[in-house]
Each structure stands twice: as C-alpha cells, then as structure tokens.
MMTF fields as JSON, N, C-alpha, C and O atoms, coordinates in Angstrom:
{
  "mmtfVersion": "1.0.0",
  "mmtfProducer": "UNKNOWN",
  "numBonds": 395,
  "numAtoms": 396,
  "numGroups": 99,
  "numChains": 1,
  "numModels": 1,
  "chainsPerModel": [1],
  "groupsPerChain": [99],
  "chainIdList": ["A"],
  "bondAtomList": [4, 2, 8, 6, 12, 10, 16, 14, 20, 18, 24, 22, 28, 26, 32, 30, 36, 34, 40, 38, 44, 42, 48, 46, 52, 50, 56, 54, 60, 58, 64, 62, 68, 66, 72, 70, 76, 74, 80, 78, 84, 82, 88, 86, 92, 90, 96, 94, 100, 98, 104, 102, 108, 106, 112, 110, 116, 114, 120, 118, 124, 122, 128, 126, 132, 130, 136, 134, 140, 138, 144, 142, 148, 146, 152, 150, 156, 154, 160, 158, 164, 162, 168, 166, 172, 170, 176, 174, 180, 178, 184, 182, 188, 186, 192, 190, 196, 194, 200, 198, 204, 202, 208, 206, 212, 210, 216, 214, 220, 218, 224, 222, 228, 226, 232, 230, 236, 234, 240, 238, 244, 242, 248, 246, 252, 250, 256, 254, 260, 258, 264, 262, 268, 266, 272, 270, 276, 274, 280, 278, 284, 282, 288, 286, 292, 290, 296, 294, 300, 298, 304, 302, 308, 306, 312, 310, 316, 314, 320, 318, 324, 322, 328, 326, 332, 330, 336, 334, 340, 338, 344, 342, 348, 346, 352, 350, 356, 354, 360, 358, 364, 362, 368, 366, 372, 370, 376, 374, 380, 378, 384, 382, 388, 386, 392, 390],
  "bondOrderList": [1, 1, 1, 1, 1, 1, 1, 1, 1, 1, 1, 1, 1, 1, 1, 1, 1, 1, 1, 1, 1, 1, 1, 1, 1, 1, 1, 1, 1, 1, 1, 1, 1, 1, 1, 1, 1, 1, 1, 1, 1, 1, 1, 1, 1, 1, 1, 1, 1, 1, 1, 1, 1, 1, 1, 1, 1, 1, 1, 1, 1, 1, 1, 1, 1, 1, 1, 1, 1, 1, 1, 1, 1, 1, 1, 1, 1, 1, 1, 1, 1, 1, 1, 1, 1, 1, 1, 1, 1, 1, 1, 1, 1, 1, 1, 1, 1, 1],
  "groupList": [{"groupName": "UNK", "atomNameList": ["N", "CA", "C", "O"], "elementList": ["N", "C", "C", "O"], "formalChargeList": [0, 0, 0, 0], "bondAtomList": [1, 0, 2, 1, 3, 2], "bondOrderList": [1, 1, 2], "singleLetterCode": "X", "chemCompType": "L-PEPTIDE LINKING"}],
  "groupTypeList": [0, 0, 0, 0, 0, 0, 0, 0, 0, 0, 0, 0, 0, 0, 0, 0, 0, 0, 0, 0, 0, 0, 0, 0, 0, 0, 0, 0, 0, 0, 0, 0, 0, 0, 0, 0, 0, 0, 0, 0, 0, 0, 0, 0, 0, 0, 0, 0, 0, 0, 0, 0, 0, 0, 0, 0, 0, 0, 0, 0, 0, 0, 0, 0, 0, 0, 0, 0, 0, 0, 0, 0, 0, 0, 0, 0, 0, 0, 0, 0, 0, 0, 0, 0, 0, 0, 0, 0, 0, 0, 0, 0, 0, 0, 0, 0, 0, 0, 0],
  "groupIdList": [1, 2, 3, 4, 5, 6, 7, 8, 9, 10, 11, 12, 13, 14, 15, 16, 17, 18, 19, 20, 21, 22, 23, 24, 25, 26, 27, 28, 29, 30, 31, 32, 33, 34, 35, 36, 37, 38, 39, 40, 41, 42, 43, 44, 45, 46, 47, 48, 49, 50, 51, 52, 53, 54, 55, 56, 57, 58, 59, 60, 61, 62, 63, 64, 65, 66, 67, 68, 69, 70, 71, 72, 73, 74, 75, 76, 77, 78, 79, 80, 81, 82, 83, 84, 85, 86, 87, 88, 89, 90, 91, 92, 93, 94, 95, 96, 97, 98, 99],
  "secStructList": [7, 7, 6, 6, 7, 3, 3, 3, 3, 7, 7, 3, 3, 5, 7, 4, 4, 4, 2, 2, 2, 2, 2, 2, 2, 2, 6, 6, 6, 2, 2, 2, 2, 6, 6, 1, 6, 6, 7, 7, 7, 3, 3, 3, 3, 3, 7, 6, 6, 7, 1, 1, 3, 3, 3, 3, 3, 3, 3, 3, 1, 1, 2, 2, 2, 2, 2, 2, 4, 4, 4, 1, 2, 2, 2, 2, 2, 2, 2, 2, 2, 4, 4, 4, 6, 5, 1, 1, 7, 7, 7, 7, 3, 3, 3, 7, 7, 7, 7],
  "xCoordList": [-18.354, -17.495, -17.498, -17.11, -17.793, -17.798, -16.454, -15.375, -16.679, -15.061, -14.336, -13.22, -15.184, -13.683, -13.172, -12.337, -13.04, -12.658, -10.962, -10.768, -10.014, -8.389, -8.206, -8.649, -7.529, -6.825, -5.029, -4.419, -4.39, -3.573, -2.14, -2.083, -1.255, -0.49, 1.071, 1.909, 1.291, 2.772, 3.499, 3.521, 4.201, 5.64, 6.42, 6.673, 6.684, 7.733, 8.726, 8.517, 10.14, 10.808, 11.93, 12.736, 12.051, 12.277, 13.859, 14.397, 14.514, 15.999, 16.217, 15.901, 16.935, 17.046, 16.96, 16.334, 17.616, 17.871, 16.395, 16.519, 15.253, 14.455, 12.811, 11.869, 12.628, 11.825, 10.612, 9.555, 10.772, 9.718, 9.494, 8.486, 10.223, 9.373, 9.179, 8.731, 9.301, 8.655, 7.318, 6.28, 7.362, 6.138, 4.644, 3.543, 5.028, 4.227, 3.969, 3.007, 4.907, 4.457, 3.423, 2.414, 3.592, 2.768, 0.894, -0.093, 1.293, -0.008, -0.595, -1.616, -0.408, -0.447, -1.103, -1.945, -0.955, -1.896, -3.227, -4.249, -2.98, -4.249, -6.099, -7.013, -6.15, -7.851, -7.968, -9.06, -7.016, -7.527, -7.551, -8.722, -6.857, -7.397, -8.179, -8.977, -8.394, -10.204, -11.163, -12.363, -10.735, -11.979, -12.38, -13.57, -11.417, -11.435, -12.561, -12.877, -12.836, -13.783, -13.147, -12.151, -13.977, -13.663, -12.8, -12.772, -12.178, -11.369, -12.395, -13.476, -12.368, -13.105, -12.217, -12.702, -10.921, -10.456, -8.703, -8.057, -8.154, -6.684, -6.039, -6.1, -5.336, -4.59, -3.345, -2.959, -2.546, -1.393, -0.738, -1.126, 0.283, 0.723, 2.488, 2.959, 3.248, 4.441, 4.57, 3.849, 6.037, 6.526, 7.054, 7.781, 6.641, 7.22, 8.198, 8.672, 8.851, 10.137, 11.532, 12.739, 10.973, 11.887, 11.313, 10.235, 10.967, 10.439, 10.514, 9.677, 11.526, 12.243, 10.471, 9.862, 10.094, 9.126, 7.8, 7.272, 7.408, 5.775, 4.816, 5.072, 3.519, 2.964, 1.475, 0.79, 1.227, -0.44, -1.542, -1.091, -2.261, -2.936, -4.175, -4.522, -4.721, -5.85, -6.51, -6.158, -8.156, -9.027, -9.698, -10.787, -9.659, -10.056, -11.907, -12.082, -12.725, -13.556, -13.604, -14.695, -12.223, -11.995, -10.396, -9.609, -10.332, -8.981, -8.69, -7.716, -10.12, -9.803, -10.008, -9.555, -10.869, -10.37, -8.702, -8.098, -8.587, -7.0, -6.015, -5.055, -6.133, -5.32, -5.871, -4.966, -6.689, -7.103, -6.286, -5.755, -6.228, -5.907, -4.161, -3.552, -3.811, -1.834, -1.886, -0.771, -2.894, -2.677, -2.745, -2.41, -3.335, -3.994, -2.548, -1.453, -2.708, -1.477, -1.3, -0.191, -1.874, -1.191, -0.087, 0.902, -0.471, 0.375, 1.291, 2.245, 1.394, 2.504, 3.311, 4.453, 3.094, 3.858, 4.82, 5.973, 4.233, 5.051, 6.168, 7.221, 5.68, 6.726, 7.618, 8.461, 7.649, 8.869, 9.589, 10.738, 8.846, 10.059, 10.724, 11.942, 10.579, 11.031, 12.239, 12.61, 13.167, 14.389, 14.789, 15.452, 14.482, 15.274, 14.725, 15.617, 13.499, 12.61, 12.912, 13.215, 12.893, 13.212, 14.329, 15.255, 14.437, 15.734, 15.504, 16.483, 14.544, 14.819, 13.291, 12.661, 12.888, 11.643, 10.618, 10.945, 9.228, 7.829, 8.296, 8.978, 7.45, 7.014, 5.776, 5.433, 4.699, 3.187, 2.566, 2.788, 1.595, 1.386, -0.182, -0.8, -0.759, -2.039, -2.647, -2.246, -3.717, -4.359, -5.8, -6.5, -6.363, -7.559, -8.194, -7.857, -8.952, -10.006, -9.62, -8.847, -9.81, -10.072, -10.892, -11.741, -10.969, -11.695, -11.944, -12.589],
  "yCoordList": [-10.621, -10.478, -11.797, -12.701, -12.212, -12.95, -13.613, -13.02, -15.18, -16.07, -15.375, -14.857, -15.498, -15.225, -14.194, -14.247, -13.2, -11.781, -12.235, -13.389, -11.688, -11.402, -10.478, -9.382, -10.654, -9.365, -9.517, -10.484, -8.158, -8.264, -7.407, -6.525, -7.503, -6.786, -6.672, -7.551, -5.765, -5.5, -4.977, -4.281, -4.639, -3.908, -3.777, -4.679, -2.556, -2.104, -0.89, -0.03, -1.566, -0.695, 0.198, -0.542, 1.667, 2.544, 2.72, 2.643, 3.012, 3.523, 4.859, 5.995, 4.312, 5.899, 7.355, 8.324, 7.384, 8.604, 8.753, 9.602, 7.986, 7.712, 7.674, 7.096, 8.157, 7.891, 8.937, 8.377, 10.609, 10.822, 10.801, 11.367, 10.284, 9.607, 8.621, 8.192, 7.421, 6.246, 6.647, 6.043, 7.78, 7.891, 8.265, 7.798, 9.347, 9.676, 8.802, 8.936, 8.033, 6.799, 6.046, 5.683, 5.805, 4.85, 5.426, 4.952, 6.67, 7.423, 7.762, 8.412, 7.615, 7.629, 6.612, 6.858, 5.127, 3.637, 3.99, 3.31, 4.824, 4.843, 5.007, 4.274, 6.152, 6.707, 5.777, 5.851, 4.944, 4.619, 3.073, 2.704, 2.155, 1.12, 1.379, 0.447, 2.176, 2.237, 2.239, 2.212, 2.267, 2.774, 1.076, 0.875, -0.071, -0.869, -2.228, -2.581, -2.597, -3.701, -4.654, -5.287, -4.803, -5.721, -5.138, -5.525, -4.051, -2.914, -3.132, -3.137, -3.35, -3.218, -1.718, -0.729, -2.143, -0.938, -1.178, -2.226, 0.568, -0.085, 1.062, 2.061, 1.071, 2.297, 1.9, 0.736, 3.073, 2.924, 3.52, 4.606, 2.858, 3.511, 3.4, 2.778, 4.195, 4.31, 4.354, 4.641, 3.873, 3.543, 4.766, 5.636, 4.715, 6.205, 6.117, 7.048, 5.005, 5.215, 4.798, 4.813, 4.49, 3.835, 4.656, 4.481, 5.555, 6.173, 5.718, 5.819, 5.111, 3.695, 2.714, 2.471, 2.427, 1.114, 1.847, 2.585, 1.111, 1.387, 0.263, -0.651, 0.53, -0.772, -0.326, 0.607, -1.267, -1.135, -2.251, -3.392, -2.141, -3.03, -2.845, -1.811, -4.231, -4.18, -4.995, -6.087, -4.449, -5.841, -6.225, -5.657, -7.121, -7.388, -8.555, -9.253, -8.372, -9.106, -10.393, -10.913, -10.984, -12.406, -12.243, -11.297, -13.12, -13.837, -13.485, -13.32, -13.494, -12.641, -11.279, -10.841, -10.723, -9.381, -8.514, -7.571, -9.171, -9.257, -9.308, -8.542, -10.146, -11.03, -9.833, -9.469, -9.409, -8.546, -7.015, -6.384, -6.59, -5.419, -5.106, -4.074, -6.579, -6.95, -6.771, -6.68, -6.647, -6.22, -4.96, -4.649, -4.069, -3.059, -1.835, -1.964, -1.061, 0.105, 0.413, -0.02, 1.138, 1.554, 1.181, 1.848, -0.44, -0.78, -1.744, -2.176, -2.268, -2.415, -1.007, -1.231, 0.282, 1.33, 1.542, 1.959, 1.263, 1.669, 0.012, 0.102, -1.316, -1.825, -2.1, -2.952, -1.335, -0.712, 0.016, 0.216, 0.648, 1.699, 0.513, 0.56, 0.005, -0.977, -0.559, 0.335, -1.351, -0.852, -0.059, -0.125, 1.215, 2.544, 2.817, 3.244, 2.741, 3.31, 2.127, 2.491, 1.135, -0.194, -0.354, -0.247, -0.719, -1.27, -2.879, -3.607, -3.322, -4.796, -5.468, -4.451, -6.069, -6.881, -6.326, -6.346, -5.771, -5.633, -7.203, -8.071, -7.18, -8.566, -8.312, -7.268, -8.963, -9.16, -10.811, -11.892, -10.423, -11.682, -11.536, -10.603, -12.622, -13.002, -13.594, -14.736, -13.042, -13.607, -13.907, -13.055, -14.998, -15.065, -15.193, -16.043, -14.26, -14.505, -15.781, -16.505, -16.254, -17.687, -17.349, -18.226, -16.314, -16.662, -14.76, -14.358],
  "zCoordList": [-9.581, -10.735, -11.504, -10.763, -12.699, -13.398, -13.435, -13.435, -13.473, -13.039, -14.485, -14.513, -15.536, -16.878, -16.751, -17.654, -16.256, -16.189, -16.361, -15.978, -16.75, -16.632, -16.009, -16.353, -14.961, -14.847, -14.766, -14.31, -15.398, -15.339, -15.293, -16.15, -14.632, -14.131, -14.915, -14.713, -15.617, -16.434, -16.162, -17.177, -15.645, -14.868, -16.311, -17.11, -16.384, -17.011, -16.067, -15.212, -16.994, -15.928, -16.996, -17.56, -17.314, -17.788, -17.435, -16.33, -18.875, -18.441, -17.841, -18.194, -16.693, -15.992, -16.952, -16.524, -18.207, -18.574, -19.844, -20.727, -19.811, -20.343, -19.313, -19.855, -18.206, -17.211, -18.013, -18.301, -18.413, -18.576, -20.12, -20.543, -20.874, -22.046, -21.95, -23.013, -20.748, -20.904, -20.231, -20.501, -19.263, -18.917, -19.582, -19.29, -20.653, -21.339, -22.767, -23.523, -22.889, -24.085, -23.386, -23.992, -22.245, -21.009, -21.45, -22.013, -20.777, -20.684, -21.907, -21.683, -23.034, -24.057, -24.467, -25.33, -24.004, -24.928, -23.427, -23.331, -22.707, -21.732, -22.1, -21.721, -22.896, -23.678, -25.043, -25.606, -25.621, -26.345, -25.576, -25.665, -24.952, -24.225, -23.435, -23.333, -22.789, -22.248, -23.035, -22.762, -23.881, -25.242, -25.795, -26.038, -25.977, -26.489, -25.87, -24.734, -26.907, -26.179, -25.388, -25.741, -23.841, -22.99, -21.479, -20.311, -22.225, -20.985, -20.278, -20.867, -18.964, -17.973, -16.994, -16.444, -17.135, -16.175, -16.527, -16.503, -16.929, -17.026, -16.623, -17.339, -15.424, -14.866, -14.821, -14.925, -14.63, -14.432, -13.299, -12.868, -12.749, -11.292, -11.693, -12.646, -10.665, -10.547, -9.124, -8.168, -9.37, -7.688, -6.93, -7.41, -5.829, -5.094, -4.674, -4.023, -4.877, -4.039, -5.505, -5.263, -6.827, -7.702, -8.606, -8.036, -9.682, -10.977, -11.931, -12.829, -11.97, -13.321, -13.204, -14.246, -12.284, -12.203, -12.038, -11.207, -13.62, -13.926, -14.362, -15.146, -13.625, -13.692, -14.082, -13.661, -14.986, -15.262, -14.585, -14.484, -14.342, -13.523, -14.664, -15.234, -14.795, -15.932, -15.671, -15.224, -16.01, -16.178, -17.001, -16.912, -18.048, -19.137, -18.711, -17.712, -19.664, -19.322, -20.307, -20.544, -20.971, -21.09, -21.898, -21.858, -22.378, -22.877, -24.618, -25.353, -24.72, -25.919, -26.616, -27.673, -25.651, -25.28, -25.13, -25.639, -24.478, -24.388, -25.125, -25.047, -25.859, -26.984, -28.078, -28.829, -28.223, -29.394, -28.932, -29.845, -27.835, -27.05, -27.708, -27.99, -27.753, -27.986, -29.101, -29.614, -29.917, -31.266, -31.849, -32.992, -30.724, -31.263, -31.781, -31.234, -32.532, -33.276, -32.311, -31.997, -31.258, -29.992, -29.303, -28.994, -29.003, -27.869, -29.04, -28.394, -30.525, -31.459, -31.363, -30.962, -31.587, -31.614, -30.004, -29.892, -29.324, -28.078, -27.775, -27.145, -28.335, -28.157, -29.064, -28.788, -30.581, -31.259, -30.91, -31.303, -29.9, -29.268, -27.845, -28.017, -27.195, -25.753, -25.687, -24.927, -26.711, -26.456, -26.018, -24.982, -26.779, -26.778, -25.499, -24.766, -24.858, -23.314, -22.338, -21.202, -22.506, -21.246, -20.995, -21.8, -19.488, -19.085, -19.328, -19.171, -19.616, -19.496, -20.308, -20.596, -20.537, -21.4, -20.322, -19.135, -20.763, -19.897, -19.283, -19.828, -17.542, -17.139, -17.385, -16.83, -18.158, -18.233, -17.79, -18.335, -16.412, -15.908, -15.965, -15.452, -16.685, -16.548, -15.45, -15.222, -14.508, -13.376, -13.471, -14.018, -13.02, -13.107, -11.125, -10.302, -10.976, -10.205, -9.134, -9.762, -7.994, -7.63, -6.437, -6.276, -5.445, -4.313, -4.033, -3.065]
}
C-alpha cells in the first residue's frame, strides 16, 4: 500500500428520534463518493449494540483527494442538515499508514 494513502474514520452519532433518516442521508453520500477521484474504499458501518453510532471508514489515495471529497454537493448537503440529524459535531480523524 503506498505510504500517502489516508485513511479515515468519522463517527457520527444520530438523534435518537432521527436514527433512520440519519441513516439513509448516510447511505446516500455512499455511490457518489465511490465514484470520486482517489476513493479507494468508503463504507459505512453501525453499531450493534448503539444505532445512534455510525461510522464510515475510508480510504483516500492522498490528502488532496480528500480535501476535494469535503467539498463535494453531496457531503455540503448532508452537513446542512447535522443539526437537525446529529446528536453532537461528526468526530472525523485523519490516519496515515505507519507499519
């Protein structure tokens, strides 16, 4: 795997009375970020034991890939909505590769 690769992990966590429209807003920035240059791979998982907590796991093949991805209408449209669907700010953590 090439050292520049990103990968990276966002936890969002959904207001209880908001779980399956945060889910399907979720699944929703999915076919078109695969589509985008540099997506190497971007799924999304939910917790089996909490439904509120959803996480995307991604791998970008650099930094500005990425940075272009945060711009795209997709994922601007879904964090106009945050408020009204989040219990609290996305955590989005950038990781790089080491061993």
């Amino acid at each position: 795997m090439p050292e520049n690769r990103i990968t990276v992990v966002a936890r969002l966590i959904s207001k209880p009375d908001k779980i399956d429209e945060t889910r399907q807003a979720l699944i929703g920035l999915i076919e078109p970020t695969r589509e985008e240059k540099g997506c190497v791979f971007y799924d999304l998982i939910q917790n089996n034991l909490d439904e509120t907590d959803f996480t995307f796991i991604e791998e970008w093949t650099c930094d500005d890939a990425l940075d272009a991805h945060l711009q795209t209408r997709h994922l601007l449209d879904l964090q106009s909505k945050e408020a009204e669907l989040l219990a609290a700010p996305p955590d989005i953590r950038r990781y790089s590769r080491i061993a």
